[in-house]
N, C-alpha and C positions, 0 to 999 in steps of 0.2 A: 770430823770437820767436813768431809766430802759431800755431809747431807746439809748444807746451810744454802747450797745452792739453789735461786730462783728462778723462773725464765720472763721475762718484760718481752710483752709480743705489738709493735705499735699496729693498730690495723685501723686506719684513717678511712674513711668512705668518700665517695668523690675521685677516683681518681682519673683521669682525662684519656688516657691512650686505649686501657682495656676497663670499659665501665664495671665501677666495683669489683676492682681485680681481687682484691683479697679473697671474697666468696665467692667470684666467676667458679664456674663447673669444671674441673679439673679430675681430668679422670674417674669421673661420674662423684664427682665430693666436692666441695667449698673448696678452693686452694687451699685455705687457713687450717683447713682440718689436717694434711697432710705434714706439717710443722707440730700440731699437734699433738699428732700420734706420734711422734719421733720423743716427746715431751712426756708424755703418758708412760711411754715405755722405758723413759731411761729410769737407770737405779738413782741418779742422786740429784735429780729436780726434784723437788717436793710442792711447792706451790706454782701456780703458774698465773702471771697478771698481763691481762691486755689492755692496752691502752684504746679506745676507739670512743669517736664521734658521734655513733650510730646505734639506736634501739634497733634498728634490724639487726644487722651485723649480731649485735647479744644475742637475738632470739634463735639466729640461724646458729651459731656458734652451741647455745644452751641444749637445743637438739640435736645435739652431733657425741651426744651422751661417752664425754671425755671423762673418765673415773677419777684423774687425779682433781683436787681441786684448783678451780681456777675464780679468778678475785677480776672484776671490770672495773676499769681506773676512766673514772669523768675525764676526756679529752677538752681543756678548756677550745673556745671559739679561737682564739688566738694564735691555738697551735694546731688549728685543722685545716690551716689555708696553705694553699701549692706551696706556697715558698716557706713552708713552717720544715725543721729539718728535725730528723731521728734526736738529735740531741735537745733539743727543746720537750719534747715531751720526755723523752728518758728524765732529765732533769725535772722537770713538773710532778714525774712521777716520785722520785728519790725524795722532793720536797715536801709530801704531802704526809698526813698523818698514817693511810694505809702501808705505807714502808718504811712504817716505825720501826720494825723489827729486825727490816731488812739487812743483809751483811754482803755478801758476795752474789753477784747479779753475771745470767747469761743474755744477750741481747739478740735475742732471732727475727729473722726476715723471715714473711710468709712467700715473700717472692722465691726461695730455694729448697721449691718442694721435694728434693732429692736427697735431702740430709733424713739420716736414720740415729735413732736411740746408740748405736753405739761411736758416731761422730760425736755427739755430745756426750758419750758415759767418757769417750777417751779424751777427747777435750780437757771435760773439768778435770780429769786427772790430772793432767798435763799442766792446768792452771793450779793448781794444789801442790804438788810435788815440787816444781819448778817456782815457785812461788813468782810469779809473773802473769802481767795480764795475756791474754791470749786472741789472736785474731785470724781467722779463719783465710788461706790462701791458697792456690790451685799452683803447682808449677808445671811448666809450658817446658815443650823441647823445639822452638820453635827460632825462623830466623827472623829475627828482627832489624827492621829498617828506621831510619830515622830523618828530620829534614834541618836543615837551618840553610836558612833564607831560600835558594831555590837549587839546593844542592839535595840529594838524599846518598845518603853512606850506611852502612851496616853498623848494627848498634851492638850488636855479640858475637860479633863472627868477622875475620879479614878475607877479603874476596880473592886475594892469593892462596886461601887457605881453608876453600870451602870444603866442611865436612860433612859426608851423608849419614854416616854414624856420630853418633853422641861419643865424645871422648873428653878424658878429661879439661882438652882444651874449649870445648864449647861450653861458652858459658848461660846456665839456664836461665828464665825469667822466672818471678815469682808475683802472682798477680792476686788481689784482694777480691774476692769473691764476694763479698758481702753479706755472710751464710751466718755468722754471728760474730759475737766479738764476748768475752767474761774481762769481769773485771770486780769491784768493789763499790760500796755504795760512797765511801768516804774521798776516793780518790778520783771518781768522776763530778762530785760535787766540788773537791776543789780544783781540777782543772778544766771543768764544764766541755771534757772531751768525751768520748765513749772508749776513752781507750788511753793509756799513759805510762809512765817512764817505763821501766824496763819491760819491752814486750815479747813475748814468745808466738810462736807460727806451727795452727797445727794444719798439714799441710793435708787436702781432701786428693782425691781421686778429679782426673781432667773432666769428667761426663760434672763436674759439680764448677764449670768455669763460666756456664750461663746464668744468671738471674733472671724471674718474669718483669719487663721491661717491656717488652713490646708484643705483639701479635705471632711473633713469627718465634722468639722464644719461646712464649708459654706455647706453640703449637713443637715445635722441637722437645719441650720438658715434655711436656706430656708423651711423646713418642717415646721416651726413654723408658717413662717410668708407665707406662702401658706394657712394654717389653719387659721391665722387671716384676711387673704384678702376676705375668703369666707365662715366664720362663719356666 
C-alpha cells in the first residue's frame, strides 16, 4: 500500500514579491528542483505531477534531469491568478482525466526547500499506519503574547510564573508550516479541503518554521541549507 503514493507540486509562474520564485536560483538550482530531489529520493513516491502555467517552468524543470517520473498538469487560466488558492488547482487536478488512477496524494510546496526524502518517507508512513490525513507542523518553545482590544496578556505562560526552562507546565505552540499536507483523492474531492476529518501532525525540526514568502526568507533558507550542503 505504501507505494500508491503521489506527490502534486503547484508551481504557478507570476509571482509578485520574488519574480518567478519557484525557479529563482537557490542555492545555485531552480528552488523547485530542491522539493524535487527530496521526491526523487524517497522510497514511496512513485509518480510525481506538477501543476503549472508555464512552458518555461516545464522546460527549466525537464533539464533538471529528475529520474523519477514526472507528469505536467495544464494549469487552467482561471486558477493561475494571485487570488487562485492551492485548493483550486489541487481539485482541478483530482478532477481531470490524468488522475484517473490516482488514490492517495502528498501535496508539497516548493516554497520549503529544507524538507528531505526522509520527511516524506516518515510522513507517508505515518499517514498509512495511523490511517489519518497528515499535515506537516513545527513546534515552537516559545512565549507567546496575545492582544484583545488594547490590552496584551500571555497566551501560554502566567507572568507570576515565568519559566526559563521548558517544564511540564509551559505549554508549547504548534504551528503549520506549509511543507505538505497527505491525504486521499476521494476525501479531498468531497470536502474540496486539502486536508479533513481525522487529522495527524508530523511534527519537522524548528530550521523548517520558514517558508519562501519573501526576500529575506528565501535569503535565510538558503543560509541554512548552504550550511547543510557543506557541513
Amino acid at each position: 500500500m505504501l507505494n500508491n503514493m503521489v506527490a502534486f507540486i503547484p508551481a504557478r509562474a507570476g509571482s509578485k514579491r520574488i519574480k518567478d520564485k519557484n525557479i529563482a536560483l537557490f542555492c545555485g538550482k531552480p528552488l523547485i528542483y530542491w522539493i524535487l530531489k527530496a521526491c526523487e529520493k524517497s522510497i514511496y513516491i512513485k509518480k510525481i505531477y506538477i501543476s503549472t502555467d508555464s512552458f518555461k517552468f516545464i522546460e527549466i524543470i525537464r533539464s533538471l534531469n529528475i529520474i523519477k517520473p514526472i507528469y505536467f498538469c495544464k494549469r487552467s487560466n482561471c486558477n493561475s491568478l494571485d487570488i487562485s488558492s492551492t485548493e483550486d488547482c489541487l481539485i482541478e487536478f483530482l478532477k481531470s482525466n490524468e488522475s484517473k488512477k490516482v488514490k492517495d496524494i502528498i501535496l508539497l510546496q516548493c516554497t520549503s526547500p529544507l524538507i528531505s526524502n526522509k520527511n516524506l518517507d516518515n510522513s507517508i508512513k505515518l499517514y498509512y499506519n495511523e490511517k489519518k490525513d497528515v499535515i506537516s507542523i513545527v513546534k515552537l518553545n516559545r512565549y507567546i503574547w496575545k492582544k484583545d482590544s488594547d490590552e496584551y496578556s500571555p497566551e501560554n505562560y502566567k507572568i507570576d510564573n515565568r519559566l526559563r526552562t521548558q517544564d511540564q507546565n509551559f505549554r508549547s505552540i504548534y504551528i503549520e508550516n506549509g511543507a505538505f499536507y497527505i491525504s486521499n483523492k476521494e476525501k479531498i474531492l468531497d470536502s474540496k479541503q486539502r486536508i479533513s476529518g481525522k487529522i495527524n501532525a508530523y511534527i519537522m525540526d524548528e530550521k523548517h518554521f520558514l517558508e519562501v514568502d519573501t526576500m529575506e526568507d528565501f535569503k535565510a533558507l538558503e543560509a541554512i541549507k548552504n550550511y547543510e550542503l557543506h557541513r
